[in-house]
Every structure is written in structure tokens, then in C-alpha cells.
C-alpha positions as CSV (number, residue, x, y, z in Angstrom):
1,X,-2.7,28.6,61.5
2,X,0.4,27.8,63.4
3,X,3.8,28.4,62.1
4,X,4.7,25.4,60.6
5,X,1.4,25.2,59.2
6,X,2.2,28.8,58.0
7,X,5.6,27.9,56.8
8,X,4.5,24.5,55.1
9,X,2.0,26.5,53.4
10,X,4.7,28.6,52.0
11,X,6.5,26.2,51.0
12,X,4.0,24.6,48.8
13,X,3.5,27.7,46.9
14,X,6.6,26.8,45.1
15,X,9.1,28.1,48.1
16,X,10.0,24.8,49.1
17,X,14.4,25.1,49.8
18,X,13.5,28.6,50.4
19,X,11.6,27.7,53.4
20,X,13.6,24.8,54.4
21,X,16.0,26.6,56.7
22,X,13.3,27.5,59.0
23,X,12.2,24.1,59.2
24,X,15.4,23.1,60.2
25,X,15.6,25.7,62.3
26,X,12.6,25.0,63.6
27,X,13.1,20.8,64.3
28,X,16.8,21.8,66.1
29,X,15.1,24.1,68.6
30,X,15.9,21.9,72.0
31,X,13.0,23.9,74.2
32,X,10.5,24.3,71.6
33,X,7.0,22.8,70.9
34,X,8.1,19.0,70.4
35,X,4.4,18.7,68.3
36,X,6.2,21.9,66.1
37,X,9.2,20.2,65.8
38,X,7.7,17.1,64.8
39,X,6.0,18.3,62.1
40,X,8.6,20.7,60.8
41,X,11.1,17.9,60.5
42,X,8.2,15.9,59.1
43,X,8.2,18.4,55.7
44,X,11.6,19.1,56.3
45,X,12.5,15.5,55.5
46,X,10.3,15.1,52.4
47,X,12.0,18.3,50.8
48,X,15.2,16.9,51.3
49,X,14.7,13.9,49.7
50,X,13.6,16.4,46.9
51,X,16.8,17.9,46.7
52,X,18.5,14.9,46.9
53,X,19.6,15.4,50.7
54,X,18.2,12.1,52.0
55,X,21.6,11.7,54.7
56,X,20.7,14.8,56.0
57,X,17.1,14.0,56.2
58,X,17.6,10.4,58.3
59,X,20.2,12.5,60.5
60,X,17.6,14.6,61.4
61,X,14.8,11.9,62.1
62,X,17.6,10.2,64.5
63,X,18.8,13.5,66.2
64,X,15.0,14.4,66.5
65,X,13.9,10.7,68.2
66,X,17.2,10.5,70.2
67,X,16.1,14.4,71.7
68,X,12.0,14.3,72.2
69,X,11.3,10.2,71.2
70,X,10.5,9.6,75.4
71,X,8.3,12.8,75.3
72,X,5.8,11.1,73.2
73,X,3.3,13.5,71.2
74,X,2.7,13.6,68.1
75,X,6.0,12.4,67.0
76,X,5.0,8.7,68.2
77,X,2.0,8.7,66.0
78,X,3.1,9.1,62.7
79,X,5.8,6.9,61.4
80,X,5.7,8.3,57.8
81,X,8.1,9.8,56.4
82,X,10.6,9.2,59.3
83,X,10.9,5.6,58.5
84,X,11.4,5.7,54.9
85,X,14.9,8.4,55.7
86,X,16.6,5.6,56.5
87,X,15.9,3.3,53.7
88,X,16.2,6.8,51.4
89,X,19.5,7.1,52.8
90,X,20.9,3.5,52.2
91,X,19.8,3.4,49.0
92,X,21.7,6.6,48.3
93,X,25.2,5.0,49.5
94,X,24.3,6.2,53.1
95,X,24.9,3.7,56.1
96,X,22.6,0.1,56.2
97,X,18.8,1.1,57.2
98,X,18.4,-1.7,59.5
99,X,20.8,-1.2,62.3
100,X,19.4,2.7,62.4
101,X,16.3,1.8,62.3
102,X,16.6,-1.2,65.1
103,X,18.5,1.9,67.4
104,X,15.6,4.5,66.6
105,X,12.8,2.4,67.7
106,X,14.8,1.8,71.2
107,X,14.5,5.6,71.8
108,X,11.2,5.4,71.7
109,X,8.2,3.9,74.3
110,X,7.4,0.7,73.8
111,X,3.7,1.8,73.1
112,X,4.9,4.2,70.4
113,X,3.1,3.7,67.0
114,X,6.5,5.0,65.5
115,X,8.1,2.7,67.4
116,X,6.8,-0.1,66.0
117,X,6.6,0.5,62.6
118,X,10.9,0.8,62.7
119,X,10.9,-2.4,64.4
120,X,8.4,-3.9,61.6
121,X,10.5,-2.3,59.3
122,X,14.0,-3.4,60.3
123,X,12.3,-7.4,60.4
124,X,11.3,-6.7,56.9
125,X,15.0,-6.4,56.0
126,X,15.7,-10.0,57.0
127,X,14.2,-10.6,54.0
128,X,14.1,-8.1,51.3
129,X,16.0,-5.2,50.4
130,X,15.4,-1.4,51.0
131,X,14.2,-0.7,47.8
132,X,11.7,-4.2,48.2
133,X,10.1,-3.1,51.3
134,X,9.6,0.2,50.1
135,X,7.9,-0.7,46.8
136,X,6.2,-3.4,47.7
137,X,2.4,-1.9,47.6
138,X,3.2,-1.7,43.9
139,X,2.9,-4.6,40.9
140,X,5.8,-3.5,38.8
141,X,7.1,-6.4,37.0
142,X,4.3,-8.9,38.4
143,X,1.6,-10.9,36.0
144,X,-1.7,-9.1,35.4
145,X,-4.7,-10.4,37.6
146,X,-7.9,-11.3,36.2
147,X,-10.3,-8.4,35.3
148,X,-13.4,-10.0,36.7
149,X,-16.8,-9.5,37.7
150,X,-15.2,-9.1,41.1
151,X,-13.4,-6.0,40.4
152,X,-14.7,-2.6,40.3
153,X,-15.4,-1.0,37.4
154,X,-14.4,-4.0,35.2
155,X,-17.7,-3.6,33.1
156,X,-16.2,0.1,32.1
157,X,-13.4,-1.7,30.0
158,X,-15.2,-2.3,26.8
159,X,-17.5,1.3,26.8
160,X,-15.7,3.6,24.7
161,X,-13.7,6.2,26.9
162,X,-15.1,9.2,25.4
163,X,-18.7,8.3,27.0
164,X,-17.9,7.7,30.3
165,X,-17.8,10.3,33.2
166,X,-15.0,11.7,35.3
167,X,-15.8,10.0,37.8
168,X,-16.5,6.2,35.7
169,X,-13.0,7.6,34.0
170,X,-11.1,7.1,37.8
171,X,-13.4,3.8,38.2
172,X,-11.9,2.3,35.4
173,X,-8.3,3.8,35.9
174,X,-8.5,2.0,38.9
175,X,-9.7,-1.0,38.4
176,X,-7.0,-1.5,35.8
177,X,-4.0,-0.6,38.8
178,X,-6.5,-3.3,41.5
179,X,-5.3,-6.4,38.3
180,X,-1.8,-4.7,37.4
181,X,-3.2,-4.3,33.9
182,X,-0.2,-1.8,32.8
183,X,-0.8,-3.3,29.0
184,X,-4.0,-2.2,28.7
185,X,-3.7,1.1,30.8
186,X,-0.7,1.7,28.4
187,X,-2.7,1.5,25.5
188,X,-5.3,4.1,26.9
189,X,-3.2,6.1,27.7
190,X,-1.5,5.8,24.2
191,X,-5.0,6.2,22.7
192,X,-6.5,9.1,24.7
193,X,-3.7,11.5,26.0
194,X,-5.2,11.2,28.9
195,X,-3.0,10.2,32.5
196,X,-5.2,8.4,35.3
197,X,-7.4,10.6,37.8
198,X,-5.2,9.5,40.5
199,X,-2.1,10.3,42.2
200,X,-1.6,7.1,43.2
201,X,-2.5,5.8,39.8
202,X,0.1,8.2,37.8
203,X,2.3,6.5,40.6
204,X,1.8,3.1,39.3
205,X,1.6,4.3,35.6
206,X,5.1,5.4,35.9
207,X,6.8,3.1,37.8
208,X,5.3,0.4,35.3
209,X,6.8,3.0,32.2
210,X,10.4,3.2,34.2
211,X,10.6,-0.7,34.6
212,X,10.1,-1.7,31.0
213,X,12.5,1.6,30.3
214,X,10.4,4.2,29.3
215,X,12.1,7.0,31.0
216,X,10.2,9.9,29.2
217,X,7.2,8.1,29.7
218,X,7.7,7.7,33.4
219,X,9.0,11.8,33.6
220,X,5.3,12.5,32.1
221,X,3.2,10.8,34.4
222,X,5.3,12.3,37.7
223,X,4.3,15.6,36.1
224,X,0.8,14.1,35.7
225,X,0.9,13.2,38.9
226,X,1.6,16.9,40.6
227,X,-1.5,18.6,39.4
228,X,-3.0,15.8,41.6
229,X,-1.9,15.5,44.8
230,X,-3.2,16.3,47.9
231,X,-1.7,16.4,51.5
232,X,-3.2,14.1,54.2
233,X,-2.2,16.9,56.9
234,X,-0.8,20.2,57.8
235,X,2.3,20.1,57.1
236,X,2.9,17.3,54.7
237,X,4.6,19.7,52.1
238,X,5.5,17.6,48.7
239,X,4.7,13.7,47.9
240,X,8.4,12.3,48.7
241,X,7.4,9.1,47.2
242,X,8.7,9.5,43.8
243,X,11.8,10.7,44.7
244,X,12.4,8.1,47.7
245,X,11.4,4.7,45.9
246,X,14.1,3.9,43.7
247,X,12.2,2.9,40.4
248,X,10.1,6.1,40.2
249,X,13.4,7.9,41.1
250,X,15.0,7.2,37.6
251,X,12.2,9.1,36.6
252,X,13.2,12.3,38.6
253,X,15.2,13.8,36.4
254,X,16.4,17.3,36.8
255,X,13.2,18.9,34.8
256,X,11.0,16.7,37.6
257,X,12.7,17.8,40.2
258,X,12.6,21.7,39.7
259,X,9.0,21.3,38.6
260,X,8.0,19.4,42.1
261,X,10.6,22.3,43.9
262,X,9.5,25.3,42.4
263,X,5.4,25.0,41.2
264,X,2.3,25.4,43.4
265,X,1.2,22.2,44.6
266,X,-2.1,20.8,46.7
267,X,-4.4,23.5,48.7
268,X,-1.7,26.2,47.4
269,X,-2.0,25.3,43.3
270,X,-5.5,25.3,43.8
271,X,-5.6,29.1,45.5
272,X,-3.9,29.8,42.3
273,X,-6.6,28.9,39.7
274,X,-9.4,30.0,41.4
């Protein structure tokens, strides 16, 4: 492992703002690794959304473009989280995302995949807000869909929840988030206990909870959601999500927050119950 891989893995065994000054340490280094520097400002930004930081994390994306964005690498692949900062940072009293983002994406080639997505990005705010565009994958406060013969695991429905496997259990969790279907998911979840298998479905449970103003609700299924998340590379070091879009962030309370910053989480939490 390298060391931000090294450092990102220390961080998610519950180290997170201990090992955020070598991150930043790390992303400020002006004749480093550009690839190290992307990817320690990468996980630096998500913890500082964590700790409620997000200015400091969309200063860092735009010192970091303005310095290596014409060198290319990695940094023009990967346009999450860097594009979120800005929008984060708005929506926390910071300065408007679009003109940042518009500035950003001028620093970088024209061929950049980064680059793009800022420029799709700031268009998007011609016509919805920050907290629209980053929300919009998610039905909160839309009608349910039909649960048809064309969905996934909508036979499951009707078989009592007891008899159905793990794996039928995340079928029919699913298909329920596919129609928006946060009454019924709301009574299983009243009736078993039991959160979705999902991440991405705890997501969508508690967003739905925090919108009709069930805070607690909402707090549960972040904490849920922890125990099953996974990062999609290296040095993605905590699921900023919750804590960026502004309806799960009312359920960040301070016990969510110092759970995300201080537990095991991913490949780490898993170490730990083997």
C-alpha cells in the first residue's frame, strides 16, 4: 500500500480528524505525487464535510485544480467528491457554487472528465438549486410508482418477510426504493426491526423519515446505514453523502456524527469482527 492508501486506511479505523492533518499535509505538497495529492484531498474533503468544515474542503478542491488541474492524472478522472464541495459549501452560507464551479472547470483541459462534470454542474444551477441537483437521484416527496410485474422483486411483496432469504430480503428492499414506496417500506420496517440491506437504501429510508419529520427515525437508519458501506476505491475514507445533502443532514446530529468520526467503517470494521 501507498501512503495515502496507508493513511486512509487509518483513518477508517475510527482515526478520521486524527489523520486529517496528514492529508492536508499531504494535498498542499507543491512537488509531490499529483496522483497522492489527488487522492489525499479526495478523503480529506469527505472528512471535512464530516466535521462540518465544507469551506475548507471546496478551498482545497480549488487550490488543488488551480496548482496540478493542467497536469492531468488522476485528478481529471474522478469528479466526486470535488464537485459536491462547492455546492456543500453554499449550502453552508459559503460563496454561490456556480461561479466556482464555472472558474474550476476553466483550470482544467478541455478533455478532463472533471472538467466536465463542473461545467454540467454549474448548467444544472440555471435551473435548480444546490440542494436540487444534489438530491435529485432520490424520490423524497415524489408519488409512489407502480409496483408491477416490471419491477424486480415485486412478487416478494405479499410472502411473509420471515421466509424469504437475505438475499430475496435486499430484492424486495429494493424494489420498494425502484417505485418510491416509502409507506410500505415504512411499515416493514415498523413491523420487522429490520433496516434495508443497502446503503443506498438506508439512504433513501432516511431521507424519506427526515422529510415527513421523523428526525430520530432518519438518525437510526444513518446509523443503519454505517455497518454497510463500502468504499468504491482506495482512499474513499467515509460516505460524505449524508452529511453533504441537506435533507439527510438534519439527520446528522451530533451522536451521528461522532459515530461516523470515531467507529470502524468498510474494509477496517470488517478486520474487526473477524
Amino acid at each position: 500500500m501507498d501512503q495515502v492508501d496507508v493513511l486512509v486506511s487509518t483513518a477508517r479505523e475510527g482515526r478520521f480528524l486524527e489523520v486529517l492533518p496528514e492529508l492536508l499535509r499531504l494535498t498542499g505538497q507543491e512537488d509531490g505525487d499529483p496522483d497522492a495529492a489527488w487522492e489525499a484531498a479526495a478523503a480529506a474533503v469527505e472528512i471535512l464535510a464530516w466535521d462540518d468544515r465544507s469551506e475548507e474542503g471546496a478551498e482545497l478542491v480549488e487550490n488543488l485544480i488551480r496548482r496540478d488541474g493542467r497536469r492531468g492524472g488522476l485528478l481529471s478522472d474522478q469528479d466526486f467528491p470535488f464537485v459536491g464541495a462547492f455546492h456543500d459549501a453554499e449550502l453552508q452560507g459559503g460563496p454561490r457554487a456556480k461561479p466556482r464551479l464555472e472558474a474550476a472547470a476553466l483550470m482544467l483541459p478541455e478533455e478532463s472528465n472533471l472538467g466536465e462534470a463542473l461545467r454540467l454542474s454549474a448548467q444544472d444551477l440555471d435551473q435548480a438549486s444546490p440542494a436540487e441537483v444534489i438530491h435529485r437521484a432520490y424520490g423524497w416527496g415524489r408519488p409512489v410508482l407502480p409496483l408491477d410485474d416490471s419491477v424486480i422483486g415485486a412478487e416478494l411483496v405479499d410472502r411473509p418477510f420471515g421466509e424469504l432469504t437475505q438475499r430475496e430480503r435486499g430484492v424486495l428492499w429494493e424494489a420498494l426504493q425502484e417505485v418510491n414506496d416509502f409507506p410500505r417500506a415504512q411499515l416493514l420496517h415498523s413491523a420487522t426491526g429490520e433496516p434495508p440491506e443497502q446503503y443506498d437504501g438506508c439512504l433513501w429510508m432516511a431521507g424519506w423519515y427526515a422529510t415527513e419529520g421523523e428526525i430520530s427515525s432518519a438518525e437510526g437508519m444513518l446509523l443503519a446505514a454505517h455497518g454497510r458501506w463500502w468504499p468504491f476505491q482506495t482512499w474513499d475514507a467515509i460516505p460524505a453523502m449524508a452529511v453533504v445533502d441537506p435533507v439527510l443532514r438534519r439527520a446528522c446530529t451530533e451522536r451521528v456524527r461522532e459515530y461516523y468520526l470515531t467507529r470502524p467503517i468498510g474494509p477496517e470494521a470488517a478486520k474487526e469482527q473477524r
